[in-house]
N, C-alpha and C positions, 0 to 999 in steps of 0.2 A: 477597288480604287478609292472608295469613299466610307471607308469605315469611319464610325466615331470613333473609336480608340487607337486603329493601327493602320490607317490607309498606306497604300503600297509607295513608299519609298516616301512618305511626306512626314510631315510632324503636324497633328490637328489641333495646337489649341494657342495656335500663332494670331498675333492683334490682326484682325481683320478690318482696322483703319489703313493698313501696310499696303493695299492691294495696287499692282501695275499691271501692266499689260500681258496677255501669253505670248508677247514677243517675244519676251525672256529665256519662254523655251523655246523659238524659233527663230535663228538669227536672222533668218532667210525674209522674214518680215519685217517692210520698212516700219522702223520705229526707233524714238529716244535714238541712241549713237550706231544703231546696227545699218550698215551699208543699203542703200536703196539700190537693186536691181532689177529684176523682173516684178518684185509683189509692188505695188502702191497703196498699200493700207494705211490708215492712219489711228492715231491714240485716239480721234475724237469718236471714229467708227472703228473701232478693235476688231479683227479677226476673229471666229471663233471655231474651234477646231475640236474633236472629236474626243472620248475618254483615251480612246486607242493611241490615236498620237499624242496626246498629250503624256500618255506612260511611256513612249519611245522617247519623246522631247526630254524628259526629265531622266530619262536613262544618260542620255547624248550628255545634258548641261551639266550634268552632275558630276563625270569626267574632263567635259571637254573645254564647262568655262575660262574663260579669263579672268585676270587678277584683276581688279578694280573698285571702284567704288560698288556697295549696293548697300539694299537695306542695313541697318541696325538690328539684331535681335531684339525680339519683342514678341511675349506669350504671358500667360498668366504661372508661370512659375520662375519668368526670369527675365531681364532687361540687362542691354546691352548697347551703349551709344559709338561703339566705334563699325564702321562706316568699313572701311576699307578689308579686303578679302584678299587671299591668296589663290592665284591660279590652280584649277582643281588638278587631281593626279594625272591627266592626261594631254593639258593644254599643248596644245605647239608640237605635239609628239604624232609621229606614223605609228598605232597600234599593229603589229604583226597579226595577224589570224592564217592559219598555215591547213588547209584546205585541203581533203580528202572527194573519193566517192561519197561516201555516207557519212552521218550524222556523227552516229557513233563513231565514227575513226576520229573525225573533225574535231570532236570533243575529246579522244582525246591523247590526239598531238597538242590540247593546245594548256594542258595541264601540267603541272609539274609534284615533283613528288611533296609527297605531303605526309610530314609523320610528326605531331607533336611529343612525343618523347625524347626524340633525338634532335630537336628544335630546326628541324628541316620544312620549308628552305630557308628560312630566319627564324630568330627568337621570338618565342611564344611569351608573353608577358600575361595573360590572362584566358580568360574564356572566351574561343575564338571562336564566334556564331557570327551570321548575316543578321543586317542592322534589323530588320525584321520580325530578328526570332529576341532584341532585345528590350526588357519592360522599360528601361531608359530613352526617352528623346534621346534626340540629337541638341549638344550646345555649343555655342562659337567659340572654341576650344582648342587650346592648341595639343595635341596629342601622340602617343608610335601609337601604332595599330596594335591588336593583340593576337593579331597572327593574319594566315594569307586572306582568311573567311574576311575578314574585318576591314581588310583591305581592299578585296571584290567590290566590296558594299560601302563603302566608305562614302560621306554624305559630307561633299566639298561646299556645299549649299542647302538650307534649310529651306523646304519648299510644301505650299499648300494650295490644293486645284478649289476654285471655287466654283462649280457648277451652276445653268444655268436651270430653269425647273424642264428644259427640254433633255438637260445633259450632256450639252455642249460648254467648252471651257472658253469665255474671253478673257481672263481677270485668273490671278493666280497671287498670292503671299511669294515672296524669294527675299532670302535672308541668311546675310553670314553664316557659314556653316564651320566642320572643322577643318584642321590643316596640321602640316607635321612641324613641332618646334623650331627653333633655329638651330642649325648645326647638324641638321639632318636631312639627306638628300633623298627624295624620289627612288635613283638609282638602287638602293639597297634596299629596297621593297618592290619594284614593278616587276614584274614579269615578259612583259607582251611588248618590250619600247627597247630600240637599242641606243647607246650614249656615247658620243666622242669628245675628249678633252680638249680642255678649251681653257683658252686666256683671259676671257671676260666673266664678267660677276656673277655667271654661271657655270663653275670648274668644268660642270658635266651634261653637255647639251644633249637633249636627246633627239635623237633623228625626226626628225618632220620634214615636212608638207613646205616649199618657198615657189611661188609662182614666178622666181624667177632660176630655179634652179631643179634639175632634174632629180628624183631622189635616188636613181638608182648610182649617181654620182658619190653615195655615200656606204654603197653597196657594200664594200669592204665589215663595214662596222656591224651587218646584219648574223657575220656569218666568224667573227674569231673575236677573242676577248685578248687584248695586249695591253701597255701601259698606254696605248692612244686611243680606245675603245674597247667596250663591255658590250657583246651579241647578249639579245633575249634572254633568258634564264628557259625558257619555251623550246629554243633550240638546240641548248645542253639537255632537256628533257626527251629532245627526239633522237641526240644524240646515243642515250640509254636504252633506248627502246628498241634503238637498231642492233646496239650493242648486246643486248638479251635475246633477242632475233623475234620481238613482239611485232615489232614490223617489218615491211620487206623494205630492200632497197630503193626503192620506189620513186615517181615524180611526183612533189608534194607542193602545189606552185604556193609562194605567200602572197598573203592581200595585204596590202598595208592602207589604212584606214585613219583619216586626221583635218585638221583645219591649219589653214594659214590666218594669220592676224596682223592687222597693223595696230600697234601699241593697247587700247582694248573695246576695237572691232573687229569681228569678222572677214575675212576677205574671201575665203572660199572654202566648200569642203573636198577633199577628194576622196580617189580610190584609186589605186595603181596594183597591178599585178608584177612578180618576178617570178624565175623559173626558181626551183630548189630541186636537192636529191640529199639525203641525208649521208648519200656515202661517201662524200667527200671533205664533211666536216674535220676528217682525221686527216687528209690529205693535202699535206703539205707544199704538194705541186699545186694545187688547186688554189690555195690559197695566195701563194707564189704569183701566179699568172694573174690572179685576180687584181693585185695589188698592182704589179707592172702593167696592167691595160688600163685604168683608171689612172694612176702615176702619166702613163703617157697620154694618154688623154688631157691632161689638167696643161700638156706642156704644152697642146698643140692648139690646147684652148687661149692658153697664153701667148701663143703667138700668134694668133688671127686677133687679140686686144691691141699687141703690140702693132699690125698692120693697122688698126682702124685708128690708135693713137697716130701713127703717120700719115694717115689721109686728111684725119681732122685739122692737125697742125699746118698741112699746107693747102686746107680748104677756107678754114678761116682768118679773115684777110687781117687783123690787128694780132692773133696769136701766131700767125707766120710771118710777121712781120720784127715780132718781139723774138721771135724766135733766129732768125736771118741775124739779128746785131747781138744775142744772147742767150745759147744754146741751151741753159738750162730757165725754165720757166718757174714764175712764183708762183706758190700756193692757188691763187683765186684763177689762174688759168689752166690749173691740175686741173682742179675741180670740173670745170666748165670741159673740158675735153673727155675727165671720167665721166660728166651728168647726159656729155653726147655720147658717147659710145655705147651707156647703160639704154638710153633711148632708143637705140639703133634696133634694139632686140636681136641681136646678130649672134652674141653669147649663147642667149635662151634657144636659139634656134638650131645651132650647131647641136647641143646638146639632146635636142628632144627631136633631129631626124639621125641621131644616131641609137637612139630608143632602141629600135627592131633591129638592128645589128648590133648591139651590145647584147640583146637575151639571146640571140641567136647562138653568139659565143658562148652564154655563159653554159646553156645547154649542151654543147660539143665538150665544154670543161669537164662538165657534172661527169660525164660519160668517162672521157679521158684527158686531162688536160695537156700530156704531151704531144696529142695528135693536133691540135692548136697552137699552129707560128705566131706566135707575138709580135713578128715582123709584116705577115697580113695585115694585124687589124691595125701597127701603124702603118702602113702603106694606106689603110682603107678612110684614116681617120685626115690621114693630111692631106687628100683628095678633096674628101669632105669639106674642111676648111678650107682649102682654095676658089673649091665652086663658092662656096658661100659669099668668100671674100670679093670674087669676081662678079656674083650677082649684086651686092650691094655696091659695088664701085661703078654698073652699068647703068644704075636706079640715078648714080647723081649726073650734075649737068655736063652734057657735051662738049664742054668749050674746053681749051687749048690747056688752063690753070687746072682744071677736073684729071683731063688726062695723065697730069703730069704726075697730082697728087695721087692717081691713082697708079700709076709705074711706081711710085716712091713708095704704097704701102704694102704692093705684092714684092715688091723688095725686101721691104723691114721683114716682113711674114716668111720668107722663106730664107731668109736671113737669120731668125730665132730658129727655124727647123731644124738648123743642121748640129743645134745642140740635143735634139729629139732622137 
């Protein structure tokens, strides 16, 4: 961890005026813009934390940073005044980890093929070794990789532990690291993260972590590549493996592993599980069923918004009133109707107690998808959004105006269903 020439994962001969907090590698610790939760530490009394964590922390930052301001490069071989970083390869992203009995399996389902001669699974542009095995630093650089080794190891942040004489870390160098040019996306090098296309200044979003949305809502894009989404490169590798009979059929559940952000803080980390089975990759029913339970899903989620849009409209006395002499409403009273409904938590809720009956299916899929009525799980799903709808309409007030709004938005709701 503390070599003078090659410490593990760091660059040693970084301007040690640089030095901030080991919050940096701990989001989790109140400091400078990282969210205050459970820790109460401060910059003036720093945390200090162990060599152990501090190689796990800078495994995590070095992936999982956000894009932002940080240090300037600065060492005695080179200087660098600009400020601003690009989020590392893994920000915002659910990494896939696809989970066996044993070690050995685990490792390696979660590999993909790898032959630098026939430039598999991308082009090899040079000597493809872990940042470790190279006499080069790392410089704030914009770069491709030179193969998947390079990419493993790839150092989205230059970083240096400064030990205390007990050997505890408070204080750590962090500093611009590299990043891939412009005009070249993530997607054509990751492995482990899957992407769906998109309209915003991001063509190719990759699947993560939203605390306000469930991920298996996205489930689709884990498991087929089409023009609206790209699955794992990981999954096409298990896909081969089944294919060569190197593994069995088997239940292979994935972990998906990521953080959520708000612009560049922290908000959480998580860990979610889903079911998998490799044998259905090829299977078109499967995939079929899969897309129409989520499709209906999304419709029944849209219409328990649309009931709570008609509760709100004739709960709130100046936008039912606007509404009464002018059926379509302006802008600033969208908003205000979207900013309650978002409030409600009603959405997040539907979603995440249908958790355990969506794996439930997806597991009866794996096995045989046609044995699975698509007509249950909507029957089960608009159930669902009724009691919801009925329990938040109970929560508001008794009186004569409540009621009514509340008949007018089990109306709307079931009203939308019948296009479900």
């Amino acid at each position: 961890m503390f070599d003078e020439q090659y410490p593990f994962y760091q660059v040693p001969d970084l301007d040690e005026k640089s030095v901030t907090t080991v919050a940096k590698l701990a989001p989790h610790l109140s400091s400078g813009n990282n969210a205050t939760l459970f820790n109460h530490s401060c910059d003036k009394f720093p945390k200090k934390i162990t060599s152990a964590q501090a190689a796990r922390g800078i495994l995590a930052i070095q992936n999982f940073d956000l894009g932002g301001l940080v240090g300037p490069y600065k060492s005695k071989r080179f200087s660098n005044t600009d400020k601003s970083a690009k989020a590392a390869n893994l920000a915002r992203a659910a990494m896939i980890i696809i989970s066996s009995k044993t070690l050995y399996k685990t490792l390696i389902l979660n590999l993909v093929k790898y032959n630098t001669a026939l430039n598999i699974p991308y082009d090899f542009r040079g000597d493809d070794k872990p940042v470790w095995e190279r006499k080069l630093y790392t410089l704030p650089e914009e770069r491709l990789p030179n193969g998947l080794v390079d990419w493993y190891t790839w150092q989205s942040r230059v970083i240096k532990l400064i030990p205390d004489r007990d050997g505890y870390i408070s204080e750590i160098i962090f500093m611009k690291g590299e990043s891939l040019p412009k005009g070249f996306h993530r997607k054509n090098f990751e492995t482990m993260v899957a992407f769906r296309k998109t309209k915003l200044a991001d063509p190719w979003l990759a699947i993560g972590f939203n605390e306000k949305r469930v991920i298996w809502r996205n489930s689709n894009a884990l498991f087929q590549t089409n023009e609206a989404s790209i699955k794992p490169k990981t999954i096409d590798w298990i896909s081969e493996l089944q294919f060569e009979s190197i593994i069995a059929p088997d239940d292979y559940p994935i972990m998906l592993f990521g953080c959520s952000s708000d612009k560049a803080s922290f908000k959480l980390w998580r860990k979610e599980t889903l079911p998998f089975n490799p044998k259905q990759l090829s299977n078109n029913d499967f995939t079929s069923f899969l897309d129409d339970a989520l499709n209906i899903t999304e419709k029944v989620s849209q219409a328990l918004w649309s009931g709570l849009n008609a509760l709100f409209i004739n709960l709130i006395s100046d936008i039912h009133q606007k509404n009464q002499n002018k059926p379509k409403l302006d802008k600033k009273d969208t908003d205000r109707l979207k900013k309650k409904i978002e409030n409600s938590n009603i959405e997040q809720q539907f979603w995440a107690e249908l958790s355990l009956e969506f794996k439930n299916i997806l597991i009866k899929a794996f096995d045989n998808p046609k044995s699975v009525d698509i007509k249950d799980w909507k029957k089960e799903i608009k159930k669902k959004g009724a009691k919801i709808l009925e329990r938040y309409i109970k929560s508001s007030n008794f009186d004569s105006r409540s009621l009514k709004a509340g008949i007018l938005a089990q109306k709307r709701y079931y009203w939308r269903l019948k296009s479900v």
